[in-house]
C-alpha positions in Angstrom: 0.0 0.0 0.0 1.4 3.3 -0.8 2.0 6.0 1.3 -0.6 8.5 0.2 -3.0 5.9 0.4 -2.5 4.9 4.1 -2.7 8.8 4.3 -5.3 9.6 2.8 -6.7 12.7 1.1 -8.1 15.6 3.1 -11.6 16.6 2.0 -11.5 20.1 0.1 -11.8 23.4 1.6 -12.7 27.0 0.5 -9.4 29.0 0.4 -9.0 31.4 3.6 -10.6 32.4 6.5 -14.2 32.5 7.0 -13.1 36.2 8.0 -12.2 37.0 4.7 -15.4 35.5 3.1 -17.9 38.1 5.3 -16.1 41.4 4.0 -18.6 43.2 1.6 -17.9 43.0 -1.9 -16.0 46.7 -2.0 -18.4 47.9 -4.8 -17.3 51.5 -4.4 -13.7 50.3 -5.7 -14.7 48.3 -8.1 -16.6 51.4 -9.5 -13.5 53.6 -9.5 -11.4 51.1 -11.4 -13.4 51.4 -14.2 -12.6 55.7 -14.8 -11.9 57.2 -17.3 -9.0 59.9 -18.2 -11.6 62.5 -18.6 -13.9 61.5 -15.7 -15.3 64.5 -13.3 -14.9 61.7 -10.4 -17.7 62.8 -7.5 -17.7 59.2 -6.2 -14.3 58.7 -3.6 -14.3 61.0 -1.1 -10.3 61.3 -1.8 -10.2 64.8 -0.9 -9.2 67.2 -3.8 -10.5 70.3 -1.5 -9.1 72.1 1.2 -5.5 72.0 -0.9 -3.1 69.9 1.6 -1.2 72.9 3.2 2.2 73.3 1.8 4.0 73.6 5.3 2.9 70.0 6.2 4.8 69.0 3.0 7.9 70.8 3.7 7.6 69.6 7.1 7.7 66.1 5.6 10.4 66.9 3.4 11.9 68.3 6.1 11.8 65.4 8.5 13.2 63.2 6.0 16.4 64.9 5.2 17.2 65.2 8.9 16.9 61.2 9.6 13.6 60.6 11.1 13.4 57.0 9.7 13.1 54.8 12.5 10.6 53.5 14.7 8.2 56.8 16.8 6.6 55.9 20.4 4.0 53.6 19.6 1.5 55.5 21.2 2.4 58.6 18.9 4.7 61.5 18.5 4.3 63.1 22.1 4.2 66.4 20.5 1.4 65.7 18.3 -0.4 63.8 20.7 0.2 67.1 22.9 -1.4 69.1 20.3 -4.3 67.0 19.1 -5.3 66.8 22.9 -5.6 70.5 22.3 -8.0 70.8 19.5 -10.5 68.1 21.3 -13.1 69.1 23.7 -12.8 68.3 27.6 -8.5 68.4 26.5 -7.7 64.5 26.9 -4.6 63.5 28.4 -2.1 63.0 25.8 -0.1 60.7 27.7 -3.2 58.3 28.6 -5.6 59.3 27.1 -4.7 59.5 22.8 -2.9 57.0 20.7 -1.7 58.2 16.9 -3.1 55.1 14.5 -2.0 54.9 11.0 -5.7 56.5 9.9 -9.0 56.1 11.0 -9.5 52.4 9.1 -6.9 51.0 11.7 -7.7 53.2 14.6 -11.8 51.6 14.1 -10.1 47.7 13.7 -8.1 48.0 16.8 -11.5 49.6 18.5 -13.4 46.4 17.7 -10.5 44.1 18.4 -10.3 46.0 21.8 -14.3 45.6 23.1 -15.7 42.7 20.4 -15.3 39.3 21.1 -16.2 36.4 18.3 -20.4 36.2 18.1 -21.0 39.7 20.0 -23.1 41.8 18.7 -22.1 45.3 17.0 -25.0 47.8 16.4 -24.6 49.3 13.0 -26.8 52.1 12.0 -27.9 52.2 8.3 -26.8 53.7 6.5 -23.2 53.1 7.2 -19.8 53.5 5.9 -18.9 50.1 4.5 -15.7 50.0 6.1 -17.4 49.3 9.4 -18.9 46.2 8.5 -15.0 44.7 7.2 -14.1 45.8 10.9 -17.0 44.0 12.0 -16.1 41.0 9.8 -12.9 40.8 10.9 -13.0 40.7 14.3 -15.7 38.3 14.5 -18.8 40.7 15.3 -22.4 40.1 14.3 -24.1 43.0 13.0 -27.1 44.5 14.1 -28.5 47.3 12.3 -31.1 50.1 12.9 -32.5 51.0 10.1 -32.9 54.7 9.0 -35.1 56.6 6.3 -34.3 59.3 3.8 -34.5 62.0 3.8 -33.8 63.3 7.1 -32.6 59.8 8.4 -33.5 60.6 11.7 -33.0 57.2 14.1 -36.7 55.3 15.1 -36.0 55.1 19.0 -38.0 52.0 18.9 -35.8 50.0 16.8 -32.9 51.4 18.4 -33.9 50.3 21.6 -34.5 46.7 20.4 -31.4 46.3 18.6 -29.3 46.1 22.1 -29.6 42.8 24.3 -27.7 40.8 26.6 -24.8 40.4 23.4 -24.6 43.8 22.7 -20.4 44.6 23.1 -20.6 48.1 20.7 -22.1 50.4 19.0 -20.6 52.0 15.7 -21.6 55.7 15.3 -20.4 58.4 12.8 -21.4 61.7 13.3 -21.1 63.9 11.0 -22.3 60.5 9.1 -20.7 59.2 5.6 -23.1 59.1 3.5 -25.9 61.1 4.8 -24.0 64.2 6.4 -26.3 63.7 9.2 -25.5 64.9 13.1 -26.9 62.7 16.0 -29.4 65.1 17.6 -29.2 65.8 21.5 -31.9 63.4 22.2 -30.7 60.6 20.1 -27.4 60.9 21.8 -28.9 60.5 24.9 -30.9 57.6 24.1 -27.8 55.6 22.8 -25.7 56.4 26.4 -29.5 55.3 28.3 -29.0 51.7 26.3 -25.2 51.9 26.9 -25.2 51.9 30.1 -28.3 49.4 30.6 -26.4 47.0 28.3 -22.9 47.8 29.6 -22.1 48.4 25.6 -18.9 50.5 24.5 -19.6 53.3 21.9 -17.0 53.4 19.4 -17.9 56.9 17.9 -16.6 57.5 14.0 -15.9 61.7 14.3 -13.7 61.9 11.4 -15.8 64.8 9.6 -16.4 66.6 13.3 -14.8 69.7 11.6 -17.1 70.0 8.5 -20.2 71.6 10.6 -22.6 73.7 8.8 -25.3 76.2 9.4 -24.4 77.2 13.3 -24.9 73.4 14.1 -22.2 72.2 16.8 -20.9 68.4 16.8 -21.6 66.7 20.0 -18.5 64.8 20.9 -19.2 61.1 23.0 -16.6 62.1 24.7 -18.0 65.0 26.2 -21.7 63.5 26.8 -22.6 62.3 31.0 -23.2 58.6 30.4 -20.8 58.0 27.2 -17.7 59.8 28.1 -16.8 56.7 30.5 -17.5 54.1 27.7 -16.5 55.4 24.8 -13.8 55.0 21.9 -13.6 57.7 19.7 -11.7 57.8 15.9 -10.3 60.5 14.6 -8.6 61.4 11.3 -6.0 63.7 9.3 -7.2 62.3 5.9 -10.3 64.7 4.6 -9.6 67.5 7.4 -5.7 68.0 6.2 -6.1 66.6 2.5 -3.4 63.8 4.0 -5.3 60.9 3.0 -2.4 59.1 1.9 -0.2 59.8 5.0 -2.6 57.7 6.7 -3.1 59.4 10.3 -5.7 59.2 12.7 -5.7 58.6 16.5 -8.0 57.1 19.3 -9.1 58.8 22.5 -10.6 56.7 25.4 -10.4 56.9 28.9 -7.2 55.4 30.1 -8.2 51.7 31.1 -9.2 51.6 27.5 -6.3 53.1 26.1 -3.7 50.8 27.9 -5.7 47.7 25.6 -6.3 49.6 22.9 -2.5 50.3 22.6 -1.6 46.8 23.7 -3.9 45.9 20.0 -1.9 48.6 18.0 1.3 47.2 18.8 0.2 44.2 17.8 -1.5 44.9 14.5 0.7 48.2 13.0 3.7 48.9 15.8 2.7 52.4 15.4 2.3 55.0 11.9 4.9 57.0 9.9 7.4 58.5 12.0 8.1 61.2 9.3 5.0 61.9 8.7 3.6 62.6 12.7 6.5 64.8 12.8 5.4 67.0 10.0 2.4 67.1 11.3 3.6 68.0 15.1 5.9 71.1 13.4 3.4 72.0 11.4 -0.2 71.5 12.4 -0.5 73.9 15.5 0.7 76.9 13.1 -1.7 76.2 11.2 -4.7 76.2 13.2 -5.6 79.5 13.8 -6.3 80.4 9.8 -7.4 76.8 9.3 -11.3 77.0 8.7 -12.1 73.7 6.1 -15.3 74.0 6.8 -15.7 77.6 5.7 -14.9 76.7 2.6 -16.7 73.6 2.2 -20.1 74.6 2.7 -20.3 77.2 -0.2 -18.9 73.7 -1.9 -22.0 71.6 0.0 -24.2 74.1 -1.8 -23.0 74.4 -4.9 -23.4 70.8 -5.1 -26.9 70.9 -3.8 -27.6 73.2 -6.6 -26.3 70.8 -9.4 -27.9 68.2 -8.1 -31.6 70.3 -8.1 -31.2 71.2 -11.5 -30.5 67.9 -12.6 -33.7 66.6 -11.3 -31.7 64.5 -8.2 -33.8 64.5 -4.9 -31.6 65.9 -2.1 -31.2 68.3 1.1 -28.2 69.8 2.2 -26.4 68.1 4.5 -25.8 69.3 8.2 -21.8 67.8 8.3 -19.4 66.2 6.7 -18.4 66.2 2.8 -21.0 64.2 0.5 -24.7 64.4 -0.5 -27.1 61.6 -0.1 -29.5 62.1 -3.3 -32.8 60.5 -4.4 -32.6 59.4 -8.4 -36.6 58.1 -8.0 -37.5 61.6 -10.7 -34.7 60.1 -13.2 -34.6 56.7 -13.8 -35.8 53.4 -12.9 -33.3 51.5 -12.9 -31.3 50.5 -9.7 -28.5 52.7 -8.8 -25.3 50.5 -9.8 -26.6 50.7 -13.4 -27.7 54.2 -13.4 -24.1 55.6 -12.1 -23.0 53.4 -14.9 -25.3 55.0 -18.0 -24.1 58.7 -15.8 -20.5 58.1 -16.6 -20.7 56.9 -20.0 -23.5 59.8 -20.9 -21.2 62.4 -19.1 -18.1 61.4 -17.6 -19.7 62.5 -14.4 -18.8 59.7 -11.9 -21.2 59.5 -8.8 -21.4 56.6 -6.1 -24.4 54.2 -5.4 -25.3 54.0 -2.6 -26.1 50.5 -2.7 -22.6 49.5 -0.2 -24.2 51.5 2.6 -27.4 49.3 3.2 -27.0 46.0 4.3 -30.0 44.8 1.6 -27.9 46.6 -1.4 -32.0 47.3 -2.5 -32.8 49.6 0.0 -30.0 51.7 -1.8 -30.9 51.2 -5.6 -33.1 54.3 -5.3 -30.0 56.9 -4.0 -26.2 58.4 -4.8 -23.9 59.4 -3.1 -22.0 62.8 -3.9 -18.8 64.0 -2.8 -18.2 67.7 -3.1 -15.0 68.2 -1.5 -13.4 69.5 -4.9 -12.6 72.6 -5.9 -15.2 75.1 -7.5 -14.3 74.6 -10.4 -14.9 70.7 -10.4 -18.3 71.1 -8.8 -19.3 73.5 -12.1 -18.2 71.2 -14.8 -20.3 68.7 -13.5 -23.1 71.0 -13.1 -22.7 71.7 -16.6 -22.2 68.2 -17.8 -25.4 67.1 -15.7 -27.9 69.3 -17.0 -26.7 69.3 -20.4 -27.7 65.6 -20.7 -31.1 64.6 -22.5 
């Protein structure tokens, strides 16, 4: 009898990690592969407005000629941690209380890694980013979402309230929220720290567009709310606020028992981000700060965008926060919305986002877009023109 006989054959099994079989199918980049040269791309929310300010790129530059190349404190640059504690409300402690992350994407993975054990539960509110069901994925979580409508997506305190249970670990919010530019309102805010603290249930609070506020609304940090302060993880980010997406900096606040694991997991997963870059950024960032106003600029951006869309028979209201325009296409077509961004771009090189990755049925977001508008001016108007010249 031959050796692979006595053996034997092991039965087949589908290649990788269960893991890896739950992430969503990443429609939004599979959608910007396909652009062209002469594409007027709305879709990414790479930002092409504010300009990245030129003294974090000398201060880059800078860094690099003088031989910072090795490894920073894990936890961060001390003097950028020092001054990001100073542009957050209630001042964290910078030597507890932040941790630099190499963006926002790792700072919400080690979050989850930190509070989520395999088969707890994550509430998701929908729509979502679709990055925070990968995180979810990844570190074993089962999603539970609470569904919201359009237009003014306002939370049903009902369904939030019966989304939490004895396996409820987290709950993912973003405020201002990707894609709907919606702010959590004062009541909804207290509601979630009520079920947090019945359900002993971390928040793990997405703030990455908390500088893009609009109208004389304010953003409500967790962090600085009675009832979530004490529970609560928040992300932060450099990418849209700076135009640094590609340095890939963000940081974590928590209270310091949640800090000492939640740097434990960053060691772990990344060591800690660019040396280089959180210098630049240390140098640089506090001078900037006092004529840095992104979001003075962004809204006559939000609505000029608003405008287009109008004209162009879209069904939208102007966002409160953040940087991208939920809009209705039910006046423009009838097909779902994967196949109507695609007929858009090949009609007029105007590239928009469905909004189908933000729903966990992909139906519930065949009938809506999503629009960035941080671009310059003069982006926003070619589209505008390109839009409602189409038949």
């Amino acid at each position: 009898m031959t050796r692979s006989a006595l053996v034997g054959t092991a039965p087949a099994r589908p290649l990788g990690a269960q893991r890896v079989r739950q992430l969503p199918a990443g429609g939004l980049v599979a959608l910007l592969a396909g652009r062209g040269a002469d594409s007027v791309d709305l879709a990414a929310g790479t930002p092409k407005w504010p300009a990245t300010p030129p003294e974090l790129v000398e201060g880059a530059v800078r860094a690099l000629r003088e031989g910072v190349h090795q490894y920073e404190d894990p936890a961060g640059n001390p003097r950028l941690r020092e001054w990001i504690a100073g542009t957050l409300p209630g001042r964290p402690d910078p030597d507890t209380e932040l941790t630099v992350t190499a963006g926002a994407s790792e700072a919400l993975a080690v979050a989850l890694l930190a509070c989520v054990d395999p088969g707890d539960e994550v509430v998701v509110l929908e729509p979502f980013y679709e990055n925070f069901l990968s995180a979810v994925a990844l570190v074993g979580g089962v999603p539970r979402f609470v569904r919201a409508e359009g237009p003014d997506w306002a939370l049903d305190p009902d369904a939030l309230t019966a989304a939490f249970g004895p396996r409820t670990r987290a709950i993912v919010l973003n405020s201002p929220a990707n894609p709907t530019g919606r702010l959590l309102t004062d009541g909804e805010l207290g509601l979630i720290a009520e079920l947090c603290e019945r359900w002993d249930v971390t928040a793990v609070s997405d703030e990455v567009y908390a500088g893009y506020v609009y109208d004389g609304a304010r953003h409500r940090s967790v962090a600085e709310l009675p009832g979530l302060a004490e529970r609560s993880i928040v992300l932060g980010s450099f990418s849209k606020s700076h135009a640094v997406s590609g340095w890939r900096l963000g940081y974590l606040r928590a209270p310091a028992p949640w800090t000492r694991m939640l740097r434990q997991v960053h060691v772990a997963t990344t060591g800690g981000a660019a040396a280089p870059l959180q210098h630049a950024l240390a140098e640089a960032g506090p001078a900037l700060r006092d004529g840095w106003d992104p979001a003075g600029s962004m809204r006559p951006l939000r609505d000029l965008a608003v405008r287009m869309l109008t004209e162009a028979g879209f069904d939208c209201v102007a966002p409160r926060g953040g940087i991208y325009v939920t809009a209705g296409i039910q006046h423009l077509t009838r097909e779902p919305s994967p196949a109507f961004v695609r007929d858009l771009a090949a009609a007029t090189g105007v590239l928009l986002a469905p909004a189908t990755p933000f729903f966990a049925d992909p139906r519930r977001g065949d009938r809506y877009v999503r629009v960035a508008f941080n671009r310059p001016e003069a982006t926003l108007r070619e589209a505008h023109r390109r839009l409602t010249a189409r038949p």
